[in-house]
N, C-alpha and C positions, 0 to 999 in steps of 0.2 A: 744645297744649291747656293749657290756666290750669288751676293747682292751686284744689279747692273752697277755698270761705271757711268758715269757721263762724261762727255768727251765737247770740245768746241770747237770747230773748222771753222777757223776766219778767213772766207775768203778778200784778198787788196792785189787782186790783180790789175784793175783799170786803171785806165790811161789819166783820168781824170781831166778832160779836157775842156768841161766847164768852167774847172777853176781859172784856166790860162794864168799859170805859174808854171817857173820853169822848172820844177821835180814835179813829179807823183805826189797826188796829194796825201796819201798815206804818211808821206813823212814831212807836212805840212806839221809848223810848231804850234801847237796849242799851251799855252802856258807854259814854253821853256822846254817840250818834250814832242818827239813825232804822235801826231794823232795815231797810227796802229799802237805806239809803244800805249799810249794811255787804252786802247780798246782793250790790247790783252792785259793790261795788267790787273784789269777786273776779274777777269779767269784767271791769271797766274793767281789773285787774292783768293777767289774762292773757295774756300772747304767743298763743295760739292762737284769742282772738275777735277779730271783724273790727268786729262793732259792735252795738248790743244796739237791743232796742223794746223799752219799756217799757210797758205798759198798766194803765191806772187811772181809779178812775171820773171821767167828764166831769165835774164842777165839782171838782174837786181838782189840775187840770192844770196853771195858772197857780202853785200854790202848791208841788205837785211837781218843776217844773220850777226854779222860786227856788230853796225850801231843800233840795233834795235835789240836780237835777243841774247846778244852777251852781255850790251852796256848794261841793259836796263835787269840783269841778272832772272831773263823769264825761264824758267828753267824747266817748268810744264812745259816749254814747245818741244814738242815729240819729233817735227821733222818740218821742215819749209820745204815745196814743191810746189815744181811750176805752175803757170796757170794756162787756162786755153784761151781761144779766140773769144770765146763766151763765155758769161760767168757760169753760166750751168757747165761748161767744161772743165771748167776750173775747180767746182765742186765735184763733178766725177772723179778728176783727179784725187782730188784730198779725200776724198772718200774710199779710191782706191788704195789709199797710202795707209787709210785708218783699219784695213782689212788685214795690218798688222799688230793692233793692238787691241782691235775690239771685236766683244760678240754678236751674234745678231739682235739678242735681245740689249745690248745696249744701249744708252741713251745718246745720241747727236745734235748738237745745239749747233746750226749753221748762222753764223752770225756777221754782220757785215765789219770791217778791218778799220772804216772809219765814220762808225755809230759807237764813240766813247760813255756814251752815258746812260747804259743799261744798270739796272739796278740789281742787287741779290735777289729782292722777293720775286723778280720775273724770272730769274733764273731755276728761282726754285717752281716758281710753279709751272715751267715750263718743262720740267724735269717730271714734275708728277703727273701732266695729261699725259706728256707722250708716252710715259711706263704703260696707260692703257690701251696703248696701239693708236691712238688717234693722233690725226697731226698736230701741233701745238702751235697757233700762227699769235705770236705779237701785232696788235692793230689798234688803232684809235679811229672813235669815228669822226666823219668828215666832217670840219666845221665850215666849210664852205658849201655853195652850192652847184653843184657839177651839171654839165653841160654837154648832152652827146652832140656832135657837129658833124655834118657831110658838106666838102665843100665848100667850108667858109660859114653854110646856114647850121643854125640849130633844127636838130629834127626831133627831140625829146628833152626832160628835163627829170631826169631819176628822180625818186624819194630819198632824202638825205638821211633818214633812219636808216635805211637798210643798206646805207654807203661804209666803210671803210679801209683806213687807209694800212697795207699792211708796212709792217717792220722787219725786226728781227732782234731775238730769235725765231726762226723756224726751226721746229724741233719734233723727233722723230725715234721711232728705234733702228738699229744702223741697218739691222737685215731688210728691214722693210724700205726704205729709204734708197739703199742702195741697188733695190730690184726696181724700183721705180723709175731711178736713172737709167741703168740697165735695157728697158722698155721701151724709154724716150730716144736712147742710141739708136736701139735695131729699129724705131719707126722713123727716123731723123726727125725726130718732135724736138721743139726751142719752145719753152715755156718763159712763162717771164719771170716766175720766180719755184722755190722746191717745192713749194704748197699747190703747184699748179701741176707738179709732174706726180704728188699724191692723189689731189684730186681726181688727174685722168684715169688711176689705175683704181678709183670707186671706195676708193677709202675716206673715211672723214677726218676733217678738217676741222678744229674748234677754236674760238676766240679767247685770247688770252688780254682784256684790256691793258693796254700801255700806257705809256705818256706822252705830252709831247714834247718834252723834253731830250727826249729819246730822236733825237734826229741825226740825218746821214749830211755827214759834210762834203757836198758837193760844189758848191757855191762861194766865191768871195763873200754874200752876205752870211752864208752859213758860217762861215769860220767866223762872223765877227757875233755870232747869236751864241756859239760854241764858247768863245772868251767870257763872255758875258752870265750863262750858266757855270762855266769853272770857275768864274771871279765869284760869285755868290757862295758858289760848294765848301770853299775855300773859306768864305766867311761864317759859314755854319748857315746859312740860309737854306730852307729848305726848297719844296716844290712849290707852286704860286697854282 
């Protein structure tokens, strides 16, 4: 029996419209290079992925495909395909896409297109829970304290222990993963993220501590937090 493969589905379909910049911030420059170019090029570095999908909205494909996975020589991208209305659509798709290259038992790291600064040992150990069937969710816990609100009022005040924040990767084996999407179509379920369409279908879900370093660039101030960890990385600085 063949050792699983791990595979990585980036989805950078969104609009990005918190940033209010005039491109997708996918290809927003972080040190001289589009941010998706730096996300995959952790997975093109990787010894443990096999080969990556990339999804993005349909007329960005031809342009994606130039300056991002010719220039930057990623050569693990297996195939760019569309994305949908929703990011969970958008991961059916690439999930659809990976139903050419992968088996059920193998491994799926869905990971966001611009969250550049995931590390190998998350990679790897995100590869080892989910080989045992369970979901592999990247999360740090909350260091703030969170606040439910109805209407302006607060009506509770969570325990910040048992709070956190997830990430990505979310990580999975492909059969199971993709019958979970599957489930969530025929009931028209919108989850908020894939940990939540495992969830529904009663399977477990376990915590893989992150960083915070590890964040999604959404934000003009993110991009300037993003500069500011890559100007360090670059200096040999580690994690604080």
């Amino acid at each position: 029996m063949s050792q699983p493969q791990a595979f990585a589905l980036i989805p950078a379909a969104g609009m990005g419209k918190r940033m209010g910049a005039s491109m997708n911030k996918q290809y927003l420059q972080l040190g001289g290079k589009p941010i998706v170019a730096r996300t995959l090029q952790v997975f093109q570095d990787s010894p443990l992925i096999s080969g990556i999908i990339l999804v993005i909205p349909e007329d960005e494909i031809p342009y994606c495909r130039r300056e991002v996975v010719e220039k930057y020589h990623l050569s693990k991208v297996l195939d760019v395909v569309a994305g949908g209305s929703e990011r969970q659509h958008s991961v059916m798709n690439g999930l659809q896409a990976l139903q050419n290259y992968a088996a059920a038992d193998d491994i799926i790291l869905i990971h966001d297109g611009v969250r550049p600064f995931i590390d190998e040992s998350i990679l790897q150990q995100s590869i080892n829970l989910a080989s045992t069937g369970a979901g592999a969710l990247v999360a740090v816990q909350s260091k703030d304290t969170i606040k439910v609100v109805h209407d302006g009022t607060v009506i509770s005040t969570p325990d910040r222990s048992t709070l956190w924040q997830a990430q990505t990767p979310q990580s999975f084996r492909f059969g199971q993963i993709l019958q979970a999407h599957h489930r969530a179509v025929q009931d028209s379920f919108l989850g908020t993220d894939d940990c939540s369409l495992f969830e529904r279908d009663g399977e477990p879900v376990k915590i893989i501590t992150g960083s915070y370093r590890n964040i999604k660039i959404t934000t003009p101030e993110d991009l300037v937090l993003a500069e500011a960890f890559l100007s360090q990385s670059q200096s040999g600085g580690g994690e604080s």
